[in-house]
N, C-alpha and C positions, 0 to 999 in steps of 0.2 A: 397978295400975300404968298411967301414960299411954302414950299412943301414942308411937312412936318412928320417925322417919323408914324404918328401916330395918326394922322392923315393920310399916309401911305396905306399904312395898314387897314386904316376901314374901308378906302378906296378898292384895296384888294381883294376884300372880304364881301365886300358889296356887290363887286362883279360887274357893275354899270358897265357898258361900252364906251367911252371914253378918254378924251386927251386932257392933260391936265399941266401945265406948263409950272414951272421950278421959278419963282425968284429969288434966287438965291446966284445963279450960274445961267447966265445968259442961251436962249438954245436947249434946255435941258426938258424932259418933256418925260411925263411917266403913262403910258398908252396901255388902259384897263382893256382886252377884247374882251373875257369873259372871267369868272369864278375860278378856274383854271389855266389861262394866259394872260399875263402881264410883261412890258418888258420897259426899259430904258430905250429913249431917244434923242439922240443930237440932231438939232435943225439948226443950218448955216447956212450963209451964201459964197457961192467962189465964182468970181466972174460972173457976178449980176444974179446967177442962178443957183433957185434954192437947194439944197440936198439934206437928205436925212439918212443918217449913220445910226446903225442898231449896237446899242453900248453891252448888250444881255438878258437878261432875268432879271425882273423885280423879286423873282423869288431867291438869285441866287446872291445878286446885289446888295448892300444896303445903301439908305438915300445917300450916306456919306461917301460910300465907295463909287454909286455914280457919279455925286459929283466930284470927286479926285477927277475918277477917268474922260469928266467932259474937262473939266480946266485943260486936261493935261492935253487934249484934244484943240483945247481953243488957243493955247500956246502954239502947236504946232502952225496953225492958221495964222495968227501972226508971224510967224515966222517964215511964212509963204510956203509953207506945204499943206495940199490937201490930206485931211485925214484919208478918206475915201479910199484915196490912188494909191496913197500910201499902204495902206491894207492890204489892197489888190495886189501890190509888187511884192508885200511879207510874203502872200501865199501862194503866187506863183512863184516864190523863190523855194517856200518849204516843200512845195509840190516836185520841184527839180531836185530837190536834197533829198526826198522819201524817195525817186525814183533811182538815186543815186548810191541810197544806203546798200548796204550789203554787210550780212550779217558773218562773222568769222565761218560757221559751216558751211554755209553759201559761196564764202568764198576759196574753204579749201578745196570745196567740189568742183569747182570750176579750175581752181590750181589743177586738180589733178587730173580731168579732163584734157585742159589743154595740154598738159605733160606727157601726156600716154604713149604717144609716140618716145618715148626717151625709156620708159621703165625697162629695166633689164629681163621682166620676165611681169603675167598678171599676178605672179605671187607677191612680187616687188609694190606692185601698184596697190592693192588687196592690201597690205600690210600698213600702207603710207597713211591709209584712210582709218585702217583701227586702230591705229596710234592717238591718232585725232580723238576718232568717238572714245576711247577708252581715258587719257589723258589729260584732251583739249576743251574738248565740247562739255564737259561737266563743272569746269571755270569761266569760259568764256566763250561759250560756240554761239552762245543768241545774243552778243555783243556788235555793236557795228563796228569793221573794220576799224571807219573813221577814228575810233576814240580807243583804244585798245594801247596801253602803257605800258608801262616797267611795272605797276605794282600789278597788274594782269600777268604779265609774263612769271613773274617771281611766284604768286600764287599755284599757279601750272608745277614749274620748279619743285618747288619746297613743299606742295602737297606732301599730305598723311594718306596713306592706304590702308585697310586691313593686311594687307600680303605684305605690306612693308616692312611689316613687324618691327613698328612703333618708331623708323628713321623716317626720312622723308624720301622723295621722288629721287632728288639729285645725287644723295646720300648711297641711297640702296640700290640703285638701278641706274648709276651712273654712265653706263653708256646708250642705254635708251632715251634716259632722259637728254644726255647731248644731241641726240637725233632727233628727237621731239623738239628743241628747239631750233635747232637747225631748220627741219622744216615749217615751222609759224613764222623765223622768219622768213622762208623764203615766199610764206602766202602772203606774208604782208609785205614784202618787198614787189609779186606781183601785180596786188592790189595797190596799190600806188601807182606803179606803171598805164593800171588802167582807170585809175583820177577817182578809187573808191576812199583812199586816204590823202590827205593837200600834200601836194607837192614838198619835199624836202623834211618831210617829217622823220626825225631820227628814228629807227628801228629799232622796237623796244627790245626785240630777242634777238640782239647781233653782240655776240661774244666780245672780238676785240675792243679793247678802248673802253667798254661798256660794264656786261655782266661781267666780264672778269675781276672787275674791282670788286664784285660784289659776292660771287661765289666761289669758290675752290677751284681750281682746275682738275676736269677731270683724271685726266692720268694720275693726279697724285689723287685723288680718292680711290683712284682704280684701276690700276697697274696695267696695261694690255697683257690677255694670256696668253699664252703659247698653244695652236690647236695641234692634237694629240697625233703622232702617227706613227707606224709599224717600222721599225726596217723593212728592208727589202726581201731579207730573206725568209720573213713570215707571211710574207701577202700569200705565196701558194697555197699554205693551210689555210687562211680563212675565206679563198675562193671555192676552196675541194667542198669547205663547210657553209658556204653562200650554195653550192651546186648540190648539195643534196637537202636543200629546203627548195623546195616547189612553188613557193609562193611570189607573186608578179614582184614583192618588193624585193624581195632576196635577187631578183634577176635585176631590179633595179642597180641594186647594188654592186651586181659583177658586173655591170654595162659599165657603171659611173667608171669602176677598176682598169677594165677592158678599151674603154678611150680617153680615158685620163682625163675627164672633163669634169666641171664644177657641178655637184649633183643637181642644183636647178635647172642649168643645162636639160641634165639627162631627164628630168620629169617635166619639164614644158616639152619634148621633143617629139613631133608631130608625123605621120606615116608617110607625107607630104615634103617632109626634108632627108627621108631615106630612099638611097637607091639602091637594091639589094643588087642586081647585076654589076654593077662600077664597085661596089661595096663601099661607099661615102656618104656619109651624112653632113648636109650642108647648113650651115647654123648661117642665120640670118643677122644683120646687123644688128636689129632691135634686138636682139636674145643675148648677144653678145656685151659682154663687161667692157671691150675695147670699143664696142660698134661700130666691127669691120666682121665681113663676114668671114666664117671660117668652116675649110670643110676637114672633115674629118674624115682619116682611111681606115675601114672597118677591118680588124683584120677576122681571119678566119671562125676564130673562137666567139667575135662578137656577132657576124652575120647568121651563124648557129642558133645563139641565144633569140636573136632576132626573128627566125625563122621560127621558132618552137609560142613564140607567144601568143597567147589568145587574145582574141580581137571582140568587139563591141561595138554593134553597127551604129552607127551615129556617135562615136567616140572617137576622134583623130589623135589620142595620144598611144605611145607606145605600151606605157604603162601604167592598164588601168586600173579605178578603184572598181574594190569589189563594194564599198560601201554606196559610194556616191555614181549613179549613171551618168557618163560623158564629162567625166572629169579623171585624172591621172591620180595615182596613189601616193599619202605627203610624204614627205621628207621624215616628218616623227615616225608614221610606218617603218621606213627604208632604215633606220638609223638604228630599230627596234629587232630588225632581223638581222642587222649586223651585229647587235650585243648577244640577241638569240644564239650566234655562229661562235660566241665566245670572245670574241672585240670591242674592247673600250675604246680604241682610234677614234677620230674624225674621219666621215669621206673624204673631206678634205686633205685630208693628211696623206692619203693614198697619191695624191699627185707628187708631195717630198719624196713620197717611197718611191715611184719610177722616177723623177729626177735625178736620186742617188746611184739609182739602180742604173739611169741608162750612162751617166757621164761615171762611174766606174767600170761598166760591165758593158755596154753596148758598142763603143767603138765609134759611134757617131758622133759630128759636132754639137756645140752649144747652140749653136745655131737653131742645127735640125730640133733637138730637144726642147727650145725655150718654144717654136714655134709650135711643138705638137701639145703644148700646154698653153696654148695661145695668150703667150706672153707675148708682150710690146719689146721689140729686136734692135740696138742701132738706134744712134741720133736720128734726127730729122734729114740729116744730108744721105745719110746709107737709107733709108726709110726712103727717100724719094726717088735711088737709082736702082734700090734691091725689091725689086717687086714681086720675085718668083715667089711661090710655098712652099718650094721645094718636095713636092706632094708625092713622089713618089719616093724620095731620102726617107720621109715621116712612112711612106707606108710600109718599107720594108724594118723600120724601128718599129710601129706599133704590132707589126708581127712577130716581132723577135719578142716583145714585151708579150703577148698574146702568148705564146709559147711557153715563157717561164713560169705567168702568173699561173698556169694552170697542168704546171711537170708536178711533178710528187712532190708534195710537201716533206721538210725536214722532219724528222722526229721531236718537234717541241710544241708546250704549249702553244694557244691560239694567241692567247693573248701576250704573251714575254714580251718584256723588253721594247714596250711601247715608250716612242721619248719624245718629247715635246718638241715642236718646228715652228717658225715664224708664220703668220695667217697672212701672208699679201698675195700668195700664190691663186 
């Protein structure tokens, strides 16, 4: 006779040790070991020889669902496959899939690891990463690459913040969040590359063709601004007024002035890329926005500066924090004592203000100028015959610029007549 539910159940209840065979489903066997273990069993033969296949739990089972799962079992057998083998190959397949997964934070760590060499500075690299955790990882960081879509990507997007005050991500913060997506896709464009997502799978966060059917473009949610800068002939007052604040940031700030460089530049820059005898500082490809290397001819007023700064023994930056040991003082600081001096500019805008200054006033080529702001010079044809730096033309300009920025200020406010400039410089 077959098993009967309620045969089951006092079989189980009993606890006896024994085998107790199903007729109902050919092979089906219910195996009592104690009061607390019982489980399903398929007995069959393949190739002359017996085997028995463990279907589960009696307790998690019922008689009906094991026998589905032997039928469906004894189908495959006819149809000339071992259950068995078959098992065996599911789970060394899932076992190579679990080895394979990789989780989105998993995988932008490893993005950004292998990238490190490319960041333009560790602020760059630092930044790339809490975009993510602040962003990414609270959508979709314990996600497997693998499966990671459009309506993943759009959740990211169109998130609500508290600080958003009540727009969404793409909305309110339109140009972070362009950046934000730019890089998930580029982690899941990595991740693909290295076989964590199937081959050929469209890229849920690639703008063209794609999210743009779906969201705004950003410039027209968000016009690019204009970063802030001085004429030229206000920079000497707000150096006079950089020069009687004491503080490592304030000198920060008349270095950045002083070599016309991109303030990251000047706060990654290490005691290791200054030569105070040659008066050059040689900026390294990695640090560079172009990544070529670029040196710079210090002129007087900035070797000066250079020489008067306090030092921090196991700290290789020039300028450091007074908060943090062996680490350089940020940008918000530096940006903080430039407003303290009475200036709304940008640092950045300080480089417009000697561009203006030297191709009106200096007498030198565009050349020499474009290079001492290590602009990219000349097609690819002049780029590959014109290789000088012309390094002594730049030094005798960043000296003349070192002279002006620090003659007697005009009689005006600090701040006048601050007027907006393009941000590609």
């Amino acid at each position: 006779m077959g098993l009967t539910v309620k045969k089951v159940a006092r079989l189980i209840s009993a606890g006896v040790p024994t085998k107790v065979t199903d007729g109902e489903v050919r092979g089906l066997m219910l195996c009592i070991e104690s009061k607390t273990s019982a489980h399903w069993l398929l007995r069959y033969q393949r190739d002359k020889v017996t085997r028995h296949m463990g279907l589960g739990s009696a307790g998690d089972l019922t008689l009906s669902a094991a026998r589905e799962l032997a039928r469906r079992e004894r189908e495959r057998l006819a149809s000339g496959i071992d259950p068995l083998e078959l098992r065996k190959t599911e789970r060394a397949r899932a076992a190579e899939a679990a080895l394979r997964k990789l989780t989105f934070r998993q995988a932008a760590e490893r993005f950004h690891a292998a990238k490190e060499a490319e960041w333009s500075s560790p602020r760059y690299g630092d930044e790339f990463l809490s975009s993510m955790a602040r962003w990414v990882y609270p959508i979709f960081g314990g996600m497997d690459v693998a499966i990671i879509g459009k309506d993943d990507v759009l959740r990211v997007l169109e998130q609500k913040h508290p600080k958003l005050k009540g727009g969404t991500f793409w909305i309110k913060r339109t140009v972070t969040a362009d950046r934000v997506r730019n890089r998930v896709e580029r982690i899941l464009d990595w991740s693909e590359a290295h076989g964590f997502r199937p081959a050929g799978t469209p890229n849920p966060a690639r703008w063209r063709g794609f999210l743009d059917h779906l969201l705004p473009k950003p410039r027209k949610v968000s016009p690019p601004q204009n970063l802030r800068a001085l004429p030229y002939t206000g920079v000497p007052a707000v150096v006079a007024a950089l020069a009687a604040d004491e503080t490592v940031a304030a000198s920060a700030a008349r270095f950045t002035i002083f070599t016309t460089c991109r303030i990251g530049e000047a706060l990654g820059a290490t005691w290791d890329e200054i030569d105070l005898q040659k008066a050059e500082w040689t900026l390294p490809p990695a640090r560079m926005k172009a990544r070529r290397e670029h040196v710079v001819p210090l002129s007087s007023q900035a070797v000066e500066l250079l020489e008067q700064l306090p030092r921090e023994e196991g700290n290789k930056y020039l300028f450091i924090s007074s908060k943090t040991p062996g680490k350089a003082v940020t940008e918000m600081t530096v940006t903080a004592r430039l407003r303290n001096a009475g200036c709304d500019a940008t640092l950045h805008g300080f480089r417009s203000s000697f561009s203006t200054w030297a191709h009106e006033r200096s007498g030198f080529s565009s050349h020499a100028i474009e290079m001492s702001l290590a602009h990219s010079v000349g097609n690819a044809v002049e780029k590959a015959y014109r290789r000088t730096t012309i390094l002594e033309q730049r030094r005798k300009l960043m000296q003349m610029w070192g002279r002006f920025v620090t003659s007697p200020p005009a009689a005006k406010k600090v701040g006048d007549n601050v007027v907006p400039i393009g941000g590609s410089a």
